[in-house]
PDB file of N, H, CA, C and O in Angstrom:
ATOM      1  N   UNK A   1     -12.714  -0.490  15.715  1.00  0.00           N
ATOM      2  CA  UNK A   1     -11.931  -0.394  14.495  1.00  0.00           C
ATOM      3  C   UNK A   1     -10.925  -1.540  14.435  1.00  0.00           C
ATOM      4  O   UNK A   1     -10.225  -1.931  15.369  1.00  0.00           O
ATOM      5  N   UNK A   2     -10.951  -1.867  13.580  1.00  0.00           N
ATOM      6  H   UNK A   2     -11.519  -1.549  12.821  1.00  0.00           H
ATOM      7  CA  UNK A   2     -10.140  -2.826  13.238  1.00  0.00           C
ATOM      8  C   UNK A   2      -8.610  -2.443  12.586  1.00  0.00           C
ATOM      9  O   UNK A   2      -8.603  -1.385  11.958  1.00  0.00           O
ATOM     10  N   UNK A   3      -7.041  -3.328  12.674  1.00  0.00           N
ATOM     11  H   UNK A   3      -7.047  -4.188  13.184  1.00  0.00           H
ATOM     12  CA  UNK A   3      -6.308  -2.358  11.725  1.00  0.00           C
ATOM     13  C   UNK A   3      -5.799  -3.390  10.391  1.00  0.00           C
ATOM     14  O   UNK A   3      -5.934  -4.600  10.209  1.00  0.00           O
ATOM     15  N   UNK A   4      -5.322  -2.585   9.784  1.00  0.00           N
ATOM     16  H   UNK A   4      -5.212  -1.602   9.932  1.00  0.00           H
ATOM     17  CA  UNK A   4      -4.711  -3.313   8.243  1.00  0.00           C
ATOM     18  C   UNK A   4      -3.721  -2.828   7.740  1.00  0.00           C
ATOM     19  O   UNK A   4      -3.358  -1.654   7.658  1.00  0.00           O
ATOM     20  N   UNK A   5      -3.141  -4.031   7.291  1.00  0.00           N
ATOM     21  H   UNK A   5      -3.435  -4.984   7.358  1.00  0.00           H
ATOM     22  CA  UNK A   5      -1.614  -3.821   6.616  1.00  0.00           C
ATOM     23  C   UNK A   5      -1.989  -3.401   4.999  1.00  0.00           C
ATOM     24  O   UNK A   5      -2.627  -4.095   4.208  1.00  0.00           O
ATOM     25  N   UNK A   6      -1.525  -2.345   4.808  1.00  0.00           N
ATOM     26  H   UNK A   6      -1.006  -1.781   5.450  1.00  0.00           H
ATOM     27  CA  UNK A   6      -1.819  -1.846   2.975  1.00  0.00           C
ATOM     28  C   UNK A   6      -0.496  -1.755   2.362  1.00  0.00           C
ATOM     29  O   UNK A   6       0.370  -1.070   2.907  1.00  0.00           O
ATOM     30  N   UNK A   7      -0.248  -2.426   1.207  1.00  0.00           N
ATOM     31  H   UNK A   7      -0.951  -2.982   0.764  1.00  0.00           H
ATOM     32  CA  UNK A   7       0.981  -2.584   0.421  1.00  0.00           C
ATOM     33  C   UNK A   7       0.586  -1.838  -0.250  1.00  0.00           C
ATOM     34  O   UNK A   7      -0.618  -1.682  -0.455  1.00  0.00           O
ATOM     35  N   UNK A   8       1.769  -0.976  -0.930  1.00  0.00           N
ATOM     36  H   UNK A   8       2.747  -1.102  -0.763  1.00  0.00           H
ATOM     37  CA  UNK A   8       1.577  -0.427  -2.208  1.00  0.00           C
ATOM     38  C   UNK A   8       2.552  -1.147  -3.358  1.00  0.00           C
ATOM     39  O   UNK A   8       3.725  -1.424  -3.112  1.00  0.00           O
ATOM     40  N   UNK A   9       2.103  -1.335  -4.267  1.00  0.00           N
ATOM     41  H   UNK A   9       1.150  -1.109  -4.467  1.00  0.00           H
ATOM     42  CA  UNK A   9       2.543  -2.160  -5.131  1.00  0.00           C
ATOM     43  C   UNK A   9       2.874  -1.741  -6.463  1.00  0.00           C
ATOM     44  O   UNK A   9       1.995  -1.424  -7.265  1.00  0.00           O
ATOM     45  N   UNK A  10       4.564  -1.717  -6.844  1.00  0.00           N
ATOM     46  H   UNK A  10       5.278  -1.974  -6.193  1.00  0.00           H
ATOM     47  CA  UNK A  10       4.748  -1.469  -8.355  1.00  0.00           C
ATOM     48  C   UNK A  10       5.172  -2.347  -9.065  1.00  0.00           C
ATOM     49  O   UNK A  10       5.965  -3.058  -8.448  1.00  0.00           O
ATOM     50  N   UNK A  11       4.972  -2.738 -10.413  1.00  0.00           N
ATOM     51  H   UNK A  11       4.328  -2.160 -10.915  1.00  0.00           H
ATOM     52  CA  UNK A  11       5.467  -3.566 -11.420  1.00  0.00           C
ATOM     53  C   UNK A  11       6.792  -3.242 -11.886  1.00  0.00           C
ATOM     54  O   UNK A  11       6.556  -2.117 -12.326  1.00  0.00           O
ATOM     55  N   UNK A  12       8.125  -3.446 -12.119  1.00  0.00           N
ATOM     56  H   UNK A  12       8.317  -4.360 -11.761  1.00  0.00           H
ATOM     57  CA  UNK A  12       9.573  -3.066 -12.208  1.00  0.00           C
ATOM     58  C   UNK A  12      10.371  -4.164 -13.455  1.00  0.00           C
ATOM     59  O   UNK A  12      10.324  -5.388 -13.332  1.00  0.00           O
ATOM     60  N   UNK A  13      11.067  -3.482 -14.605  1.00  0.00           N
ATOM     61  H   UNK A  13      11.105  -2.488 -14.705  1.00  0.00           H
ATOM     62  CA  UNK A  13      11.776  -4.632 -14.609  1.00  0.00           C
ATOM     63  C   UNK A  13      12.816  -5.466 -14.193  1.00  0.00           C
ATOM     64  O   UNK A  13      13.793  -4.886 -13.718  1.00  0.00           O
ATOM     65  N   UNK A  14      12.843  -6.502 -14.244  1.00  0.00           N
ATOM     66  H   UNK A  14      12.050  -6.974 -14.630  1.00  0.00           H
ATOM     67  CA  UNK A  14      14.220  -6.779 -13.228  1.00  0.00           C
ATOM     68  C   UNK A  14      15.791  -7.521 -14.150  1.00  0.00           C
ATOM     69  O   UNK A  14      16.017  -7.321 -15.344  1.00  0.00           O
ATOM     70  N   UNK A  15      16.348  -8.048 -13.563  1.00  0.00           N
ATOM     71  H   UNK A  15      16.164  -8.211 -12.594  1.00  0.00           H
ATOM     72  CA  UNK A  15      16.961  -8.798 -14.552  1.00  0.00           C
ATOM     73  C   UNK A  15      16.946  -9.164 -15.372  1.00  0.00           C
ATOM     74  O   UNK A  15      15.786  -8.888 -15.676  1.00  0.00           O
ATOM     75  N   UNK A  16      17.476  -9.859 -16.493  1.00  0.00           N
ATOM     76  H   UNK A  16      18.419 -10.084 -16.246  1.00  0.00           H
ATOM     77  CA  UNK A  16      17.306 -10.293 -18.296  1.00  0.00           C
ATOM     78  C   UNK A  16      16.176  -9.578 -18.332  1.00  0.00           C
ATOM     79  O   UNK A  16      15.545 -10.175 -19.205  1.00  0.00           O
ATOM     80  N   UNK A  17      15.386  -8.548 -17.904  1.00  0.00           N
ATOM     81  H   UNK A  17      15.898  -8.064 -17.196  1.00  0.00           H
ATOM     82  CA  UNK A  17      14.290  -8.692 -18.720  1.00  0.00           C
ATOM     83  C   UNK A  17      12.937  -8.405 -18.391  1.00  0.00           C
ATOM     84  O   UNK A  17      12.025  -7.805 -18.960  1.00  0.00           O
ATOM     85  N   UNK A  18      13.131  -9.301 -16.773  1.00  0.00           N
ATOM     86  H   UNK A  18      13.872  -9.788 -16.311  1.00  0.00           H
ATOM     87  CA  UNK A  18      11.820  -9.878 -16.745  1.00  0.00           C
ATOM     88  C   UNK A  18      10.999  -9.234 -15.479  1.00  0.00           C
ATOM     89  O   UNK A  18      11.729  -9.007 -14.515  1.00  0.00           O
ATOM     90  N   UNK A  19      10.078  -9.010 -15.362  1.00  0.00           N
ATOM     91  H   UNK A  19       9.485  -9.194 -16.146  1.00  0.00           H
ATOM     92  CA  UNK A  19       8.982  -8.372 -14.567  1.00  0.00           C
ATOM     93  C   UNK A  19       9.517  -8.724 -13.258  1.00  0.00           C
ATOM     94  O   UNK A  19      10.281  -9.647 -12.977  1.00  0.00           O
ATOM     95  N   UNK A  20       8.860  -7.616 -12.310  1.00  0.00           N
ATOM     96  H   UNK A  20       8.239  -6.866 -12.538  1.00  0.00           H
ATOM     97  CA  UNK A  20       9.231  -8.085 -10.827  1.00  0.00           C
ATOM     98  C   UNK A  20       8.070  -7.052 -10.108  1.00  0.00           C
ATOM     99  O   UNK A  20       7.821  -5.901 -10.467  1.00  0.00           O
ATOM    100  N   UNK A  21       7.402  -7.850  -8.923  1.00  0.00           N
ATOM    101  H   UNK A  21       7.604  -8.785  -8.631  1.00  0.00           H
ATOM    102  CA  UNK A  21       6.596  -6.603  -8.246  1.00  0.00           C
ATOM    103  C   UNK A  21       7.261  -6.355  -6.858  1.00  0.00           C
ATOM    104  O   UNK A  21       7.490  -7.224  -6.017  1.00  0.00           O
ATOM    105  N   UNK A  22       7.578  -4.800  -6.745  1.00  0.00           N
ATOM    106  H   UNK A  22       7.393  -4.094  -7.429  1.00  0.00           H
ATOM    107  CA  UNK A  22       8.124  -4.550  -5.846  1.00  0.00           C
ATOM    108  C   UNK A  22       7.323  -3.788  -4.296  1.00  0.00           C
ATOM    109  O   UNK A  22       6.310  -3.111  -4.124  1.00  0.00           O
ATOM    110  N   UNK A  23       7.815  -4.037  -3.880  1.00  0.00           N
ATOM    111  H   UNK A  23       8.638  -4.588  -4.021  1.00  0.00           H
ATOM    112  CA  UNK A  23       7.008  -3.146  -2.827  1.00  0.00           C
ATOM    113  C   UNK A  23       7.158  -1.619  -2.465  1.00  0.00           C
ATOM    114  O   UNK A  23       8.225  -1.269  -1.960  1.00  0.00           O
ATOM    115  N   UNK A  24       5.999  -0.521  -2.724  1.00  0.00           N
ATOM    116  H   UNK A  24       5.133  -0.806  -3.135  1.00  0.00           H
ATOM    117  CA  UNK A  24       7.176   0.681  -2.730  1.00  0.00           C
ATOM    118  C   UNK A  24       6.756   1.323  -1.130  1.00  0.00           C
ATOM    119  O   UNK A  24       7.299   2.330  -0.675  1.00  0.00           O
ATOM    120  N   UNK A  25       5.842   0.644  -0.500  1.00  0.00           N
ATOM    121  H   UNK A  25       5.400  -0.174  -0.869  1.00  0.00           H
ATOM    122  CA  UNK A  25       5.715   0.596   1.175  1.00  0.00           C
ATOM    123  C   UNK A  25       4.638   0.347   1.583  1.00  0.00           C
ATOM    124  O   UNK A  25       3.600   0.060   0.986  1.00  0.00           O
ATOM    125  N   UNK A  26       4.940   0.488   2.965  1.00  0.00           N
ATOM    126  H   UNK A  26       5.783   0.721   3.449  1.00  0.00           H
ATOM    127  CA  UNK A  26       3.439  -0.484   3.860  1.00  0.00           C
ATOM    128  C   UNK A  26       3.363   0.369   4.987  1.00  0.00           C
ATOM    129  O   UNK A  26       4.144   0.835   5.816  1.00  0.00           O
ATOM    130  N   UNK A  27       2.023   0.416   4.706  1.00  0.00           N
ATOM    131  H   UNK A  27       1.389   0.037   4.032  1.00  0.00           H
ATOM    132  CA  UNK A  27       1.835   1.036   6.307  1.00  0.00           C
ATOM    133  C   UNK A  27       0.284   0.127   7.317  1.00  0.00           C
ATOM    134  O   UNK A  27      -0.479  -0.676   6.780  1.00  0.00           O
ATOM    135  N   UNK A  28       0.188   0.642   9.040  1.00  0.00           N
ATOM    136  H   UNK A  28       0.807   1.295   9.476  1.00  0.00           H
ATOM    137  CA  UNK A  28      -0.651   0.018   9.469  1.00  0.00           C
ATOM    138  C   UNK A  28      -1.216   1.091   9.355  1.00  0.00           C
ATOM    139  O   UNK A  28      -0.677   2.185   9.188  1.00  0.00           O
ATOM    140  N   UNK A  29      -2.878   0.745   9.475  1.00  0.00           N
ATOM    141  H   UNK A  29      -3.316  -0.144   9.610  1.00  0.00           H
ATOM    142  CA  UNK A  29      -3.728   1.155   8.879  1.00  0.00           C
ATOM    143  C   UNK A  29      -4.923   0.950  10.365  1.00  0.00           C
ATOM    144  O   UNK A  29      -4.742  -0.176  10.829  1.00  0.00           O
ATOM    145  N   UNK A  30      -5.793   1.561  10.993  1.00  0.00           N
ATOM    146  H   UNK A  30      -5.941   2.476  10.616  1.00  0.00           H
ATOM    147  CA  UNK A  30      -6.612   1.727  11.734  1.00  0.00           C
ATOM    148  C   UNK A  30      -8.056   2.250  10.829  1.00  0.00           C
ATOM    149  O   UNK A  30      -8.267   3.353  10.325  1.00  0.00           O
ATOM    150  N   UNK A  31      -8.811   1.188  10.839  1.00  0.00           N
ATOM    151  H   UNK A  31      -8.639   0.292  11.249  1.00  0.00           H
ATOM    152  CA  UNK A  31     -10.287   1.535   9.948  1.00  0.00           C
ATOM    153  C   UNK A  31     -11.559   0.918  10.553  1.00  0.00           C
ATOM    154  O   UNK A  31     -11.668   0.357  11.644  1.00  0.00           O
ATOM    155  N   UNK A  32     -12.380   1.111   9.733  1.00  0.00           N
ATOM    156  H   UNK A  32     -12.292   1.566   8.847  1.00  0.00           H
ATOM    157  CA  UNK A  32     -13.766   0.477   9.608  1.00  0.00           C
ATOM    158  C   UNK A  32     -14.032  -0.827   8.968  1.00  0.00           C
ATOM    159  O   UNK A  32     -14.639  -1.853   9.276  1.00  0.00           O
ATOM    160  N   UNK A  33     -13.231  -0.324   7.786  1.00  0.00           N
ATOM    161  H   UNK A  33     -12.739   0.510   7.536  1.00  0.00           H
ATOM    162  CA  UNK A  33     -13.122  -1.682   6.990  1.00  0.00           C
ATOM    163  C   UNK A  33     -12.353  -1.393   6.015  1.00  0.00           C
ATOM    164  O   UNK A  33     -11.991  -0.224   5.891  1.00  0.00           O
ATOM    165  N   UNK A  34     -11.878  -2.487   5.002  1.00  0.00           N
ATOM    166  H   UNK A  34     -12.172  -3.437   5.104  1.00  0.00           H
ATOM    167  CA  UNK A  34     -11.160  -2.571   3.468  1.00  0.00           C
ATOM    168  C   UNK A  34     -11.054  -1.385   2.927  1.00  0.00           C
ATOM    169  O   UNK A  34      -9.998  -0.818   2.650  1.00  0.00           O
ATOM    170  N   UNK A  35     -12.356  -0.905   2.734  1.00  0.00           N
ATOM    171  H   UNK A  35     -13.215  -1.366   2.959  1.00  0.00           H
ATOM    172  CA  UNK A  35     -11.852   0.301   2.007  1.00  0.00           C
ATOM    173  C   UNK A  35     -11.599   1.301   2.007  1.00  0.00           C
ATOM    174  O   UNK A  35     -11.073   1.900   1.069  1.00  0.00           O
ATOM    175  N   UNK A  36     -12.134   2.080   3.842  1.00  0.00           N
ATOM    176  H   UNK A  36     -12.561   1.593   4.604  1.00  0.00           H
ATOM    177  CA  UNK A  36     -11.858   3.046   4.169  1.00  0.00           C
ATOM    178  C   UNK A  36     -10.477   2.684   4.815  1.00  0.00           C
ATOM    179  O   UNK A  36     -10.060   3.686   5.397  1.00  0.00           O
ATOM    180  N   UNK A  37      -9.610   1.629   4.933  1.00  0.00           N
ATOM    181  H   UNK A  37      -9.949   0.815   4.461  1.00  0.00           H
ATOM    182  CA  UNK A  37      -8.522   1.582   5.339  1.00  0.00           C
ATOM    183  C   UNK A  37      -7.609   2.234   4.117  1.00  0.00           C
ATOM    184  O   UNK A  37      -6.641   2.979   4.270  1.00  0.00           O
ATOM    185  N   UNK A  38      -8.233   1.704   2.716  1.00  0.00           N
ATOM    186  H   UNK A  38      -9.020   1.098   2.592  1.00  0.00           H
ATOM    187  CA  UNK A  38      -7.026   2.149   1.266  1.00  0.00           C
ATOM    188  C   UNK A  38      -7.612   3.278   1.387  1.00  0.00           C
ATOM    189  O   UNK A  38      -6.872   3.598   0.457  1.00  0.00           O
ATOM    190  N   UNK A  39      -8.233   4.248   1.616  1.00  0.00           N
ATOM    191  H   UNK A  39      -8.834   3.988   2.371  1.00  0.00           H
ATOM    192  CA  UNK A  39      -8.382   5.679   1.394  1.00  0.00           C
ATOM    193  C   UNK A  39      -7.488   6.318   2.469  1.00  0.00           C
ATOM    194  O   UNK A  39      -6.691   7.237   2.277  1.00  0.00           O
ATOM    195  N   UNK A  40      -7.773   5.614   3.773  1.00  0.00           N
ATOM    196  H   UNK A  40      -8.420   4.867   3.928  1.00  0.00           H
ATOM    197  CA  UNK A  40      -6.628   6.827   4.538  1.00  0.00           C
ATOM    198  C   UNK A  40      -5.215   6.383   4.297  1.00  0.00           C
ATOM    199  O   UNK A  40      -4.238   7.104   4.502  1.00  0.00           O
ATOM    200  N   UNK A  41      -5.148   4.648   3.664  1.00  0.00           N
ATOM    201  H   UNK A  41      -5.941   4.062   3.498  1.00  0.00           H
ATOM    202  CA  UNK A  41      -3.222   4.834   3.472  1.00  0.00           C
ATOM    203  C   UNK A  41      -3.133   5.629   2.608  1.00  0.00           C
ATOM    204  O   UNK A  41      -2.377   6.551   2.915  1.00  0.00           O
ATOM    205  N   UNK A  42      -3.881   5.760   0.936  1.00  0.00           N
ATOM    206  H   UNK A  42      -4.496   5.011   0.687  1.00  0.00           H
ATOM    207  CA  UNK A  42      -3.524   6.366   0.136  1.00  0.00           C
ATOM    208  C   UNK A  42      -3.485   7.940   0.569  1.00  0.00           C
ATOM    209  O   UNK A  42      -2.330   8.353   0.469  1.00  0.00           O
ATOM    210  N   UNK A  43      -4.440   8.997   1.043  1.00  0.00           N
ATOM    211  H   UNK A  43      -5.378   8.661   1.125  1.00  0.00           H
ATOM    212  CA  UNK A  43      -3.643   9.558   1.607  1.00  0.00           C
ATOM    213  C   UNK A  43      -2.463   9.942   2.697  1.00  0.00           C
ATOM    214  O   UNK A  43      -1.737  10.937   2.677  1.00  0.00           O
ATOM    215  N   UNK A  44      -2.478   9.197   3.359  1.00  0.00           N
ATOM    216  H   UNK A  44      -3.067   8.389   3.375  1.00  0.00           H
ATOM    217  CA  UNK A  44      -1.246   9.318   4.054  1.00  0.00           C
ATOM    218  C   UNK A  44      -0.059   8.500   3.433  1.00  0.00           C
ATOM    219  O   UNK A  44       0.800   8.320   4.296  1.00  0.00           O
ATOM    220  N   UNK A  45       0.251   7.987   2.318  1.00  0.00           N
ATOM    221  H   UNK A  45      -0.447   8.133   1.617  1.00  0.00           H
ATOM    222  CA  UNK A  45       0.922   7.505   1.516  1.00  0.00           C
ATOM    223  C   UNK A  45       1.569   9.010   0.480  1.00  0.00           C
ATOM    224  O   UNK A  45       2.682   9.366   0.093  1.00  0.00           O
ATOM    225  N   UNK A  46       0.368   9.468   0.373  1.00  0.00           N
ATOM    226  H   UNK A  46      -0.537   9.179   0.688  1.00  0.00           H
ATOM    227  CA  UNK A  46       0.366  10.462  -0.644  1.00  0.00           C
ATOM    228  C   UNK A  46       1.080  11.648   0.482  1.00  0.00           C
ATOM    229  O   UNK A  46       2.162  11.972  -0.008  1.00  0.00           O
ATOM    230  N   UNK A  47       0.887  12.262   1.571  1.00  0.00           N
ATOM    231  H   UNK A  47       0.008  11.999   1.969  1.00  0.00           H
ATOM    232  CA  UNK A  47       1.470  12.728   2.346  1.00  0.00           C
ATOM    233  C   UNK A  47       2.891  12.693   2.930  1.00  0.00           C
ATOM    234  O   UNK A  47       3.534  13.617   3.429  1.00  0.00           O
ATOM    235  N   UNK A  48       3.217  11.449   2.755  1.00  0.00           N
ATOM    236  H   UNK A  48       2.695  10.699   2.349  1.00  0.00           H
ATOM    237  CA  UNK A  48       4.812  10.852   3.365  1.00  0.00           C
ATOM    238  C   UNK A  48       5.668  10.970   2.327  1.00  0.00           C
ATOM    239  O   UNK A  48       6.849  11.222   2.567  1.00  0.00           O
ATOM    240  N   UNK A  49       5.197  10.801   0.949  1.00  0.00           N
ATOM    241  H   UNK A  49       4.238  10.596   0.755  1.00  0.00           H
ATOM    242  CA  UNK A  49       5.671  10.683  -0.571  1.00  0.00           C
ATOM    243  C   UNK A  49       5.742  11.954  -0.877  1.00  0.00           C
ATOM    244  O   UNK A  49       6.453  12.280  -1.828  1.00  0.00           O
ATOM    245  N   UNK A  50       4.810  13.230   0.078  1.00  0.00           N
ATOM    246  H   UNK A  50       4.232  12.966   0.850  1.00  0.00           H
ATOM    247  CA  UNK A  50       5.093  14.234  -0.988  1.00  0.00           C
ATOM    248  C   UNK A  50       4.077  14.194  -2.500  1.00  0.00           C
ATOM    249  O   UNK A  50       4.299  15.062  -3.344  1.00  0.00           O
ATOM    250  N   UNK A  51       3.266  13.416  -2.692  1.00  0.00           N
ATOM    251  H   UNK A  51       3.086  12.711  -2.007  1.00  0.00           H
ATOM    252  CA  UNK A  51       3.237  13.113  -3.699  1.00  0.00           C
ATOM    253  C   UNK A  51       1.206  13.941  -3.862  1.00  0.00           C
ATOM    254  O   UNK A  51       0.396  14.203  -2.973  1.00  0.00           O
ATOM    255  N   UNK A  52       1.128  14.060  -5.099  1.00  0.00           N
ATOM    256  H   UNK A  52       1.786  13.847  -5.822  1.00  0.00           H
ATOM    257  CA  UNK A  52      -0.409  14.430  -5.638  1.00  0.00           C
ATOM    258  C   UNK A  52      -1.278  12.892  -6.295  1.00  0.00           C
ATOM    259  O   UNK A  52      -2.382  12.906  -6.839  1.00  0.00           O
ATOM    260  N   UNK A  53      -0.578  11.891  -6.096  1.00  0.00           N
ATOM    261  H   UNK A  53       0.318  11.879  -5.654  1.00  0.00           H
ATOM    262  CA  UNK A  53      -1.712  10.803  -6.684  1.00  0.00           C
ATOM    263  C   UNK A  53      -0.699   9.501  -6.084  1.00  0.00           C
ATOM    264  O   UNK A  53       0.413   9.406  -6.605  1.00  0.00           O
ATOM    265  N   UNK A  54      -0.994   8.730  -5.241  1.00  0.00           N
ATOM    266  H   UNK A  54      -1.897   8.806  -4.818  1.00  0.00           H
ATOM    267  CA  UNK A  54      -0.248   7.305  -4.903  1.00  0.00           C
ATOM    268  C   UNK A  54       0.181   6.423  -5.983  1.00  0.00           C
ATOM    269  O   UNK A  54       1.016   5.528  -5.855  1.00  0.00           O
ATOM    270  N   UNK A  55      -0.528   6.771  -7.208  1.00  0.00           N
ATOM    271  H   UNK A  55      -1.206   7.498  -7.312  1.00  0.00           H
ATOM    272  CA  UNK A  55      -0.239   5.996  -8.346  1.00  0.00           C
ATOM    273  C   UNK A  55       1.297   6.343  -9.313  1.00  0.00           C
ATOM    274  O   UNK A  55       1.828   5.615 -10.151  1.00  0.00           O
ATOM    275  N   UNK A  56       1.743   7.756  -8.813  1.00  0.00           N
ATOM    276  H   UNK A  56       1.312   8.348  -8.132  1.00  0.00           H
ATOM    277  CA  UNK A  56       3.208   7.788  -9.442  1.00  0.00           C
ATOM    278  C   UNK A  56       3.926   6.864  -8.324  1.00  0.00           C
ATOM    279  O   UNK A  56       5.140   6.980  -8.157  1.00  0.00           O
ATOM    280  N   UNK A  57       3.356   6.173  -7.748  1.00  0.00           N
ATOM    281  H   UNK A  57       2.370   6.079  -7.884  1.00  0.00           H
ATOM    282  CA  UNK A  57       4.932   5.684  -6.956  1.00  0.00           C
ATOM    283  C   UNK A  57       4.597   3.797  -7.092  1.00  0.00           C
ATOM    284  O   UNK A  57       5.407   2.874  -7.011  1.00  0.00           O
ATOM    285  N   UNK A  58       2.947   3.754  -7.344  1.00  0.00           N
ATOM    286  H   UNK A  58       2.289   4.504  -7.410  1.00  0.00           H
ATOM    287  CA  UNK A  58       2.680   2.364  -7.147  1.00  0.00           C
ATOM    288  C   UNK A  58       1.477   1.978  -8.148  1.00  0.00           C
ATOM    289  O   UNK A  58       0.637   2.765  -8.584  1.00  0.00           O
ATOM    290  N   UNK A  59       1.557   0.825  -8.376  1.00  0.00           N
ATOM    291  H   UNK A  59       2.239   0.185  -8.022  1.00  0.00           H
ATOM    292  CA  UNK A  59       0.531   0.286  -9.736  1.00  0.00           C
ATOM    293  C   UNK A  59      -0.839  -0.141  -9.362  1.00  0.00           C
ATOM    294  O   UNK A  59      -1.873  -0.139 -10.030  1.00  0.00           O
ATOM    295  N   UNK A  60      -0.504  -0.672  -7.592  1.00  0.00           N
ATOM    296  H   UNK A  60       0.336  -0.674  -7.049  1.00  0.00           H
ATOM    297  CA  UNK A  60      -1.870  -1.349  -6.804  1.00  0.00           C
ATOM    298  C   UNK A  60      -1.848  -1.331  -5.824  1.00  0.00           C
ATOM    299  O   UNK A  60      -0.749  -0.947  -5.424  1.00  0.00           O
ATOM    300  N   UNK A  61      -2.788  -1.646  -4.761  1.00  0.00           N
ATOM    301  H   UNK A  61      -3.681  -1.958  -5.086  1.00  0.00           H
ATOM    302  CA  UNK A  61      -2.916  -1.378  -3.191  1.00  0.00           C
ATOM    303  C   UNK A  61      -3.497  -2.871  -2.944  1.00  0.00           C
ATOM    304  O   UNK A  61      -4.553  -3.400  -3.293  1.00  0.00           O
ATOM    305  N   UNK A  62      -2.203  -3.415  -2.080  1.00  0.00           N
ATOM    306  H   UNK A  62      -1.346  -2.985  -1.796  1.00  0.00           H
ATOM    307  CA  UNK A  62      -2.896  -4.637  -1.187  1.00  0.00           C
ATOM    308  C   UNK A  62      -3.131  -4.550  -0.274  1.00  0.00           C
ATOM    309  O   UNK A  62      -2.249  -4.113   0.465  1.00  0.00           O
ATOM    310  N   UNK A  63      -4.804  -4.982   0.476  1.00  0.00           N
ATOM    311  H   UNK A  63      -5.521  -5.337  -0.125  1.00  0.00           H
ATOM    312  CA  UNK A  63      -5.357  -4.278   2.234  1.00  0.00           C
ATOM    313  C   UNK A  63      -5.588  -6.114   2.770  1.00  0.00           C
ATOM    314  O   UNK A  63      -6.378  -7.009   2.470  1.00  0.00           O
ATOM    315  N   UNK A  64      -4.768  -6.019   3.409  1.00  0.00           N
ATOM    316  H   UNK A  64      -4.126  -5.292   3.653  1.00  0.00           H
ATOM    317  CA  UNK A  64      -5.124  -7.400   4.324  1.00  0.00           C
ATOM    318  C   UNK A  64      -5.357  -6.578   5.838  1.00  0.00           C
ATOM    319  O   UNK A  64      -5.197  -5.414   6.204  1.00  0.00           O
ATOM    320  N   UNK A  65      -5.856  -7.935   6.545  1.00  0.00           N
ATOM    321  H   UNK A  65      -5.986  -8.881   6.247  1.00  0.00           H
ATOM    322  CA  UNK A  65      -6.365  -7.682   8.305  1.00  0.00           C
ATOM    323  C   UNK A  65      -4.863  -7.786   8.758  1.00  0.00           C
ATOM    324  O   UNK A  65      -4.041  -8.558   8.266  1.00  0.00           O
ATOM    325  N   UNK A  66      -4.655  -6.972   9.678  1.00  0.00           N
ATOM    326  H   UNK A  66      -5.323  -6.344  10.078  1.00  0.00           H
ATOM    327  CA  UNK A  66      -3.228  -7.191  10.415  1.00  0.00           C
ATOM    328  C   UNK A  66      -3.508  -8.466  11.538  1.00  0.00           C
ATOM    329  O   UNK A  66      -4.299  -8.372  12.477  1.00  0.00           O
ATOM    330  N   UNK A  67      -2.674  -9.683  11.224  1.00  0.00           N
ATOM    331  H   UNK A  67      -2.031  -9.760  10.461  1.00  0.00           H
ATOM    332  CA  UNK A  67      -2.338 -10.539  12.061  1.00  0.00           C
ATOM    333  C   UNK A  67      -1.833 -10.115  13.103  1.00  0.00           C
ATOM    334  O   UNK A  67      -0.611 -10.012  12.991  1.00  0.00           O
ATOM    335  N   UNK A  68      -2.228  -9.815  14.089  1.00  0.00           N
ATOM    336  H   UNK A  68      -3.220  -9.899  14.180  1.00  0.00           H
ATOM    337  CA  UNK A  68      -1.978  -9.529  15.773  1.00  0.00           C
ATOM    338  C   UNK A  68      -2.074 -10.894  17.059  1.00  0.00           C
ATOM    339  O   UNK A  68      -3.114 -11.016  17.706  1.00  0.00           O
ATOM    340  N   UNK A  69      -1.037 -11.713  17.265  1.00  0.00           N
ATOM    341  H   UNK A  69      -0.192 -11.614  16.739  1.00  0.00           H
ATOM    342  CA  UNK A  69      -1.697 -12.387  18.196  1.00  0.00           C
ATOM    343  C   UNK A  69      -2.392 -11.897  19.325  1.00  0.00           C
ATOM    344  O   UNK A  69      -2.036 -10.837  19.839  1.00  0.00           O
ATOM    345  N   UNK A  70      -3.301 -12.519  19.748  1.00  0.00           N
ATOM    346  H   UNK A  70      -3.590 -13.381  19.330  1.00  0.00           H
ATOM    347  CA  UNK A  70      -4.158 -12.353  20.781  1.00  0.00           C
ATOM    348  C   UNK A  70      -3.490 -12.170  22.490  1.00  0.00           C
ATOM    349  O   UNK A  70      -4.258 -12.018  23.440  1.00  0.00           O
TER     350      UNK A  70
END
């Protein structure tokens, strides 16, 4: 298994006005791959939040490989 860093990601406005994407958290992630990594953050996202859908707290999910030096 490989692990991955998953952002959750919301759109906010910010100052004068203007858009900002914020981060609403990250967790490491232990998977198979990409996408079974965003299924177990989103639930365990959804678990830590309390929450019934990851999407009241965030707009998108970023899954990168966790940089680990060797």
């Amino acid at each position: 298994m490989a692990t991955y860093v998953v952002r959750f990601m919301k759109n906010v406005l910010g100052e004068y006005g203007r858009q900002s994407e914020v981060c609403q958290g990250t967790l490491e992630i232990d998977a198979a791959d990409e996408n079974e990594a965003k299924e177990r953050a989103k639930a365990r996202f959804c678990k830590e939040q309390a929450l019934h859908d990851w999407s009241l707290h965030a707009d998108r999910i970023h899954v990168r490989p966790a940089d680990f030096p060797s």
